[in-house]
C-alpha positions as CSV (number, residue, x, y, z in Angstrom):
1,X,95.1,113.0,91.5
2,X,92.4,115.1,89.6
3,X,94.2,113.5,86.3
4,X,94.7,110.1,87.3
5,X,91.1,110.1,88.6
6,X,89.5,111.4,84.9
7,X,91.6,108.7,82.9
8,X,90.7,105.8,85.1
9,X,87.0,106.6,85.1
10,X,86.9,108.1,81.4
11,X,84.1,106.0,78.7
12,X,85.3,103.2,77.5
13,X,84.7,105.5,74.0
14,X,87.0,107.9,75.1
15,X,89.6,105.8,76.2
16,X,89.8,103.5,72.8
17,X,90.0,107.3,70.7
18,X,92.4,108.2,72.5
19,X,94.7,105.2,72.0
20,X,93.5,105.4,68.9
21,X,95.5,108.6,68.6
22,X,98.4,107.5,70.7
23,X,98.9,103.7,69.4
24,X,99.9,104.9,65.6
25,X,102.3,107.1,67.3
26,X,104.0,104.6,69.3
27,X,104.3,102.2,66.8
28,X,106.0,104.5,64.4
29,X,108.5,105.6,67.1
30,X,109.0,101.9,67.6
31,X,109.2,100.9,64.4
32,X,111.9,103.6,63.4
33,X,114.3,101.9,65.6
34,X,117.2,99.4,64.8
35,X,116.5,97.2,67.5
36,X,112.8,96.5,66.1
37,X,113.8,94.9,62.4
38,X,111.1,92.5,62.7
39,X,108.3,95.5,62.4
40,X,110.0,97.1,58.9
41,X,107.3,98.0,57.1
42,X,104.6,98.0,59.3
43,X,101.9,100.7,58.5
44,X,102.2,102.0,61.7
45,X,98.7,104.1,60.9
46,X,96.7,101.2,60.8
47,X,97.6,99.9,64.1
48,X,94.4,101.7,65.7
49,X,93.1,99.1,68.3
50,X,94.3,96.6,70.7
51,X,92.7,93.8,68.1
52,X,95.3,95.2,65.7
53,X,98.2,94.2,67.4
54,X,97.7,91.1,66.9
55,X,99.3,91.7,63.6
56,X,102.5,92.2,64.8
57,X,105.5,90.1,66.2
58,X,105.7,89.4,69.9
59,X,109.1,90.3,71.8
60,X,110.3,88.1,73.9
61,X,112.9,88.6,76.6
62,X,114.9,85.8,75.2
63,X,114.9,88.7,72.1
64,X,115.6,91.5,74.4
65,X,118.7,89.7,76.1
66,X,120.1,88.9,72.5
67,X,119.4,92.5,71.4
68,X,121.3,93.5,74.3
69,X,124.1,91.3,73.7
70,X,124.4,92.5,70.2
71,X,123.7,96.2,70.8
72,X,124.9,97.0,73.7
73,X,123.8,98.4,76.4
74,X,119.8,98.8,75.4
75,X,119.3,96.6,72.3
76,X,118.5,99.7,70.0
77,X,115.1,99.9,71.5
78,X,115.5,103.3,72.8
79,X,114.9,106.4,70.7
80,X,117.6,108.5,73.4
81,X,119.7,106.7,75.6
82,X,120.3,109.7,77.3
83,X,116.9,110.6,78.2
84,X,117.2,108.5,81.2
85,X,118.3,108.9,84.9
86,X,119.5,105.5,85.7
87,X,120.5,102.1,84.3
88,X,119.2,98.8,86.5
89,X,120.0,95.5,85.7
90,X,117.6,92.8,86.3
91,X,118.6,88.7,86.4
92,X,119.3,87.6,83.1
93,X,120.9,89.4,82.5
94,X,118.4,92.6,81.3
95,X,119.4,95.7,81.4
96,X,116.5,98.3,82.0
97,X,116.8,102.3,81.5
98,X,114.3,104.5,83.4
99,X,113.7,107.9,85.1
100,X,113.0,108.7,88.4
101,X,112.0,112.2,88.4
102,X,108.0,111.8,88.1
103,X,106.3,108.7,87.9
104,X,108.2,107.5,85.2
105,X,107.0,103.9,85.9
106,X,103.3,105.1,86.8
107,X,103.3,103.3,90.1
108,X,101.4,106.6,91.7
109,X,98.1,105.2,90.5
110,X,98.7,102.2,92.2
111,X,99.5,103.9,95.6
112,X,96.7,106.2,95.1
113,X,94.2,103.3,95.2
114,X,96.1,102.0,98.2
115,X,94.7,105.3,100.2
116,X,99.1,106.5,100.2
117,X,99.4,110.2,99.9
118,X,100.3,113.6,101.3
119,X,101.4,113.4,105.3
120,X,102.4,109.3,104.8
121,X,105.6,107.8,105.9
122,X,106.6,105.1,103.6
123,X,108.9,102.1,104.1
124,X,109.9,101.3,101.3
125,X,111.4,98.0,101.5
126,X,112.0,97.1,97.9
127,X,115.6,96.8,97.0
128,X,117.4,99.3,95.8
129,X,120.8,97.5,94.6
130,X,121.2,97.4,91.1
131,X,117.5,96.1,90.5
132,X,115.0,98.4,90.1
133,X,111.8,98.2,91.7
134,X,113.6,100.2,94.4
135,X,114.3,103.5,92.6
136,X,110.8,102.2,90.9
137,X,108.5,102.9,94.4
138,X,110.5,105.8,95.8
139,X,109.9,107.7,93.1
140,X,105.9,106.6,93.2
141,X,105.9,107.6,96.7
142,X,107.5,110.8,96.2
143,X,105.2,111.6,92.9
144,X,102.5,111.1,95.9
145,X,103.1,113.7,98.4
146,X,104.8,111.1,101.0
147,X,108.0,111.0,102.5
148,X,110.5,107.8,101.9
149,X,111.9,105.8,104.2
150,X,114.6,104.0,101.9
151,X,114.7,101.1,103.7
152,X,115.5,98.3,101.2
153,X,115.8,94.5,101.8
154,X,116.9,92.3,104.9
155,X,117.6,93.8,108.6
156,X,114.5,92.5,110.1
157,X,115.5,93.9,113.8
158,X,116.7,97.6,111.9
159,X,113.8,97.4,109.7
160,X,111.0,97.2,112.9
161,X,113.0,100.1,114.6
162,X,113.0,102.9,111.5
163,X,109.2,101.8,111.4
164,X,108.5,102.5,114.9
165,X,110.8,105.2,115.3
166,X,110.4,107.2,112.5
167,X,106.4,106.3,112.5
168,X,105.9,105.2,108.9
169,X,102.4,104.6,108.3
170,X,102.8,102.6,105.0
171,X,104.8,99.5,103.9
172,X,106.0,98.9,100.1
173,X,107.8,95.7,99.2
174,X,107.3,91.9,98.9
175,X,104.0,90.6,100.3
176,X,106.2,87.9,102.9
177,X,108.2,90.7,104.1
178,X,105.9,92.9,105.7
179,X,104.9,89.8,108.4
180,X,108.9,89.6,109.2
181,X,109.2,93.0,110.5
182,X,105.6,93.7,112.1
183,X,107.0,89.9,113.8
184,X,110.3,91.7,114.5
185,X,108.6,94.5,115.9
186,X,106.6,92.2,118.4
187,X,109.3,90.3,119.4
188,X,111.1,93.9,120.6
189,X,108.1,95.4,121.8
190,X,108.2,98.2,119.3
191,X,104.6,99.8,118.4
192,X,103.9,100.2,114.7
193,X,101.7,102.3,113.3
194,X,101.5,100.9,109.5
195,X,98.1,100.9,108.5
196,X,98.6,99.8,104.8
197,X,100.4,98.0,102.8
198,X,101.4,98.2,98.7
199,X,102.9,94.6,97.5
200,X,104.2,93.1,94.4
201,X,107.1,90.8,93.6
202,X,105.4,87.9,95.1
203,X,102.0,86.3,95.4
204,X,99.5,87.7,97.9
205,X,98.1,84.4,99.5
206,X,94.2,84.8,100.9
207,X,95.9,83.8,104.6
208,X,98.7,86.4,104.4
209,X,96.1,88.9,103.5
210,X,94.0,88.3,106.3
211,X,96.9,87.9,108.8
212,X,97.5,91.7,107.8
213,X,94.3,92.4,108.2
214,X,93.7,91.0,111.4
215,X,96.5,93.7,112.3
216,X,94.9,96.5,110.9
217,X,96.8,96.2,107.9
218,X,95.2,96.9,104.7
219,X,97.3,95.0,101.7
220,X,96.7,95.5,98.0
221,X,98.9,94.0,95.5
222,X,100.0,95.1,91.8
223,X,101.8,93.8,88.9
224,X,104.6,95.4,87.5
225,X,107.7,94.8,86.0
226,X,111.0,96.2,85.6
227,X,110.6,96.8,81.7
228,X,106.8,97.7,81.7
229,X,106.4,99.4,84.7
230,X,103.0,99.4,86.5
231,X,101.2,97.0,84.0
232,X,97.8,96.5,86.8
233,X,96.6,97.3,89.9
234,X,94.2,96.4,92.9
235,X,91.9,98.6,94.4
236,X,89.2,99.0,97.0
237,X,87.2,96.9,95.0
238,X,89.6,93.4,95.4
239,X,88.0,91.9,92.1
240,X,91.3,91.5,90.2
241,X,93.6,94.1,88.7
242,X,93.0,96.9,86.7
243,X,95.3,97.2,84.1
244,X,97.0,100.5,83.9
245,X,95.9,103.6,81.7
246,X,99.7,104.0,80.4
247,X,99.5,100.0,78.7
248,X,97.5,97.4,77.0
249,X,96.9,94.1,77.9
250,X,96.6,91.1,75.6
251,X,96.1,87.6,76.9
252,X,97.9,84.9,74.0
253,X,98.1,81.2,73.8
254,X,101.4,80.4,74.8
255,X,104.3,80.3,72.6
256,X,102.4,82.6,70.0
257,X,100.7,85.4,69.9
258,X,97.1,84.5,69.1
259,X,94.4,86.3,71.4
260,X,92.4,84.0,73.6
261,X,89.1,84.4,73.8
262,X,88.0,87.1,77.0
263,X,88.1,85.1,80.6
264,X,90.2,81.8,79.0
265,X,93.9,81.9,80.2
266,X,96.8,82.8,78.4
267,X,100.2,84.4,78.4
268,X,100.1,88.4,79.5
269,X,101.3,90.2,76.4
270,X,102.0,93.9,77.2
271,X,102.4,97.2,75.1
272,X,103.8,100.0,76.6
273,X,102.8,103.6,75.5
274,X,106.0,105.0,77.4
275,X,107.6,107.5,74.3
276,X,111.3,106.7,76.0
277,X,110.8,102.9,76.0
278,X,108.5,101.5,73.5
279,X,108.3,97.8,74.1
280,X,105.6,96.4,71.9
281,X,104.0,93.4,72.2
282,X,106.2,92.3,75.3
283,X,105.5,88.4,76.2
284,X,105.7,88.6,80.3
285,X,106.1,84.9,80.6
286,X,103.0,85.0,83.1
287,X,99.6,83.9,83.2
288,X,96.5,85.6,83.2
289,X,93.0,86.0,82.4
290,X,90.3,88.9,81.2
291,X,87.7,89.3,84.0
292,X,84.5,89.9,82.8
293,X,82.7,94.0,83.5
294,X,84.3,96.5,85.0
295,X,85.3,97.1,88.6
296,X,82.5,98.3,91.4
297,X,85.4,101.1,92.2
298,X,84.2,103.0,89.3
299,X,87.5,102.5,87.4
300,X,86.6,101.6,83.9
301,X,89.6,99.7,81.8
302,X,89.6,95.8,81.5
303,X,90.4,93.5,84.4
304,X,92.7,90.2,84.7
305,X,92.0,88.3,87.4
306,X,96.3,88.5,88.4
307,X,98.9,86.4,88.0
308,X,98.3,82.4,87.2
309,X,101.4,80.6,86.9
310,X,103.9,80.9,84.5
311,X,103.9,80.5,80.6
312,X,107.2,78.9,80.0
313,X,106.1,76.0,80.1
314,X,109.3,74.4,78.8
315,X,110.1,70.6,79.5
316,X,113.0,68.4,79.1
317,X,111.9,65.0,77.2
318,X,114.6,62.3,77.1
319,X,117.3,64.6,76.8
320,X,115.4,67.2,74.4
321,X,113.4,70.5,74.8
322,X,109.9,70.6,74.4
323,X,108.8,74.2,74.1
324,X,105.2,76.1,73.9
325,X,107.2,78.0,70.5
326,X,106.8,74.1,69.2
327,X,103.9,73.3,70.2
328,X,102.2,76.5,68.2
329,X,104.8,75.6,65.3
330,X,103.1,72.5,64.9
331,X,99.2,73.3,65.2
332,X,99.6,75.7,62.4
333,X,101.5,73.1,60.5
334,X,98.7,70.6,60.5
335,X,96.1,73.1,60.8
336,X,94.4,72.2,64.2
337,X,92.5,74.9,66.2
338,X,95.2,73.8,69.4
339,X,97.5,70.9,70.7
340,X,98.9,70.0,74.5
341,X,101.1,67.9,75.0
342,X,101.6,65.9,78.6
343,X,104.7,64.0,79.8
344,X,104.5,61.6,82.3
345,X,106.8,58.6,83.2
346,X,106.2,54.9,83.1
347,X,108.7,52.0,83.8
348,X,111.2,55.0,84.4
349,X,111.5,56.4,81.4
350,X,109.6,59.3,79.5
351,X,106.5,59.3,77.9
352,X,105.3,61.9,75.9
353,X,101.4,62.6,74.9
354,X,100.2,64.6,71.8
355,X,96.3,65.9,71.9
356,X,95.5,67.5,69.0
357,X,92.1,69.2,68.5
358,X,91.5,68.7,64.9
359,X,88.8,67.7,64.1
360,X,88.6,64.9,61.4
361,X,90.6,65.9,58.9
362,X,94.0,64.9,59.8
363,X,95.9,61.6,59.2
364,X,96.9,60.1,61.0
365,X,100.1,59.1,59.7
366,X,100.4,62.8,58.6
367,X,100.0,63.7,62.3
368,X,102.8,61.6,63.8
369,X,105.0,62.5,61.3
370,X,104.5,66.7,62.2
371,X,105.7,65.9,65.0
372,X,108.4,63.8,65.0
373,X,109.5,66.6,62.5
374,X,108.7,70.1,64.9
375,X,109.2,68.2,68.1
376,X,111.9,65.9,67.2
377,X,110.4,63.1,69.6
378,X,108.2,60.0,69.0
379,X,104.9,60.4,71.2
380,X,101.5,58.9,71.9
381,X,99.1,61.1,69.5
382,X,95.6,61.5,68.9
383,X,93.2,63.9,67.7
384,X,90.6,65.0,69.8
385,X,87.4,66.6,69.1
386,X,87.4,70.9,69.3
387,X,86.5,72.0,72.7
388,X,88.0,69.0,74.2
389,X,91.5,70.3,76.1
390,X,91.5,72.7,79.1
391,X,91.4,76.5,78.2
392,X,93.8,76.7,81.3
393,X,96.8,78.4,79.4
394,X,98.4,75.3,79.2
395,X,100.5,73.6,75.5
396,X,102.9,71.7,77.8
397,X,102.2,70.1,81.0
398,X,104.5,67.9,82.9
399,X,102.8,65.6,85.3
400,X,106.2,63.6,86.1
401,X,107.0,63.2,90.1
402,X,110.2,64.4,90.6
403,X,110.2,63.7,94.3
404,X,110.1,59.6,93.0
């Protein structure tokens, strides 16, 4: 706890010299491995900063899956395969090593700022087949001080009588799931006596968070992932995540990966410090945004405001893809600061709309023609002034009714 507590609240001084120690490090270790061609070469001691990654390719799971396929069973992106306790696949499908001896996955921190600890029952209602985030929790909870109730998915009725009967005080699963049993516990008349609640997997709607809280129920949410681990967390504060002392955060356009400016929404772009699985530059698909300050709590490392939508943003215009990897393909071919395109549907058929912030400098003729050439379709174009389109995280947006 003692730990935990000095890394969270450390000076922001502190914490960027000691990443700048620990980022050379895991960028060499990285970039010794098979599975991470793309970074031969890389000067792995200049990589000092979070602003220096930028230099450096993003990894996509699309990359990850092919790696997998053609390096069975972890792409060559693991300097041991043997330095793990289990093998989880996720849909894709993704294979994922990890350990659960410790907190491997650092979802301790998380728990910690949900109040979990020594003396608490946890039901742990994450699955446990296969996927990870089961194994992921349990061994959070044990790394805690509290006891497990390994309860898994489904069994609403079986689920409301371990909690009663065995008196867990805690919940950890989806955020929807929690109101099935605390409903299946009414229904049977069984008292619960679960005062908090640790959620990811799902969004945390404002009503669902209340409903909990009208029960006595206290419900914070994190984000995490099966190949990152704990990336961010909520605490007593509830003014977005902090992102987790064991990563770093970047928030990209889409389909590149540029660095938005702090507070304008991007794709999540995550680096993992783990030694045994050094993802770097690992595109989440998800979309977030840098808050502003730091947290009331007293935790001091950045904020996002949590997750946004997603960042695949891919769309299907008569009978071709249109994908945010093209869209960035062709602002750096004509030289624009960004581009969105919009689909939409008139007299039953598909229309597609190219906004190009430009300036005045491009031609138009030169314009259509980059991109019939990068997106292989014909398309209403025009250049707009710089500052004009959204800074919503958005290169493709598809306003087609597909209940019409």
């Amino acid at each position: 706890m003692t730990g935990d507590t000095e890394l969270e609240t450390r000076a922001p001084e502190d914490r960027a010299a000691a990443l700048a120690e620990a980022l050379p490090r895991q960028i060499a270790r990285a970039a010794a491995l098979p599975g991470y061609g793309a970074m031969a070469g890389i000067a792995a001691e200049e990589v000092r900063t979070p602003g220096d990654l930028a230099r450096l390719p993003v990894l996509r799971k699309s990359d990850l899956v092919a790696a997998q396929e053609n390096s069975p069973p972890l792409g060559g992106l693991v300097p041991d395969q043997g330095a793990f306790t289990h093998l989880f696949q996720s849909p894709g499908p993704i294979y994922e090593p990890g350990r659960i001896d410790g907190d491997w996955f650092r979802l301790a921190r998380f728990l910690r700022a949900c109040g979990i600890g020594p003396g608490d029952i946890v039901q742990n209602c994450f699955g446990y087949h296969l996927t990870p985030a089961g194994m992921m929790f349990d061994g959070a909870i044990r790394a805690v001080g509290a006891a497990v109730i390994p309860a898994g998915t489904g069994q609403s009725e079986a689920q409301a009588r371990a909690a009663a009967q065995l008196g867990a005080t805690a919940y950890a699963g989806t955020p929807d799931f929690l109101k099935v049993v605390v409903e299946a516990s009414d229904e049977a008349g069984l008292p619960l006596s679960i005062t908090r609640a640790a959620v990811s997997g799902g969004a945390l709607f404002p009503s669902l968070r209340e409903w909990y809280a009208d029960r006595g129920i206290a419900c914070r949410q994190c984000y995490a992932t099966a190949d990152l681990g704990n990336i961010a967390y909520e605490t007593e504060a509830m003014e977005g995540l902090i992102v987790d002392e064991g990563v770093i955060v970047e928030i990209v356009t889409p389909g590149t990966g540029d660095p938005v400016p702090d507070g304008e929404v991007g794709e999540v772009v995550v680096t993992t410090l783990n030694p045994d699985y050094p993802l770097i530059r690992f595109a989440t698909g998800d979309l977030s945004a840098v808050l502003p300050g730091t947290s009331p709590c007293g935790r001091t490392n950045r904020r996002i405001k949590g997750w946004m939508g997603r960042a695949d943003q891919t769309a299907k215009v008569k009978g071709m893809f249109v994908r945010p990897e093209q869209v960035a393909q062709l602002v750096r071919r004509i030289g624009a600061d960004r581009a969105r395109v919009t689909v939409t549907r008139e007299a039953d058929a598909d229309v597609m709309h190219v906004a190009v912030e430009a300036g005045t400098t491009c031609d138009p003729e030169t314009l259509d023609a980059a991109v019939r050439d990068v997106l292989k379709l014909r398309g209403k174009v025009e250049t707009v002034s710089p500052g004009t389109l959204p800074r919503d995280g958005k290169v493709i947006e598809d306003l087609r009714d597909y209940d019409t």
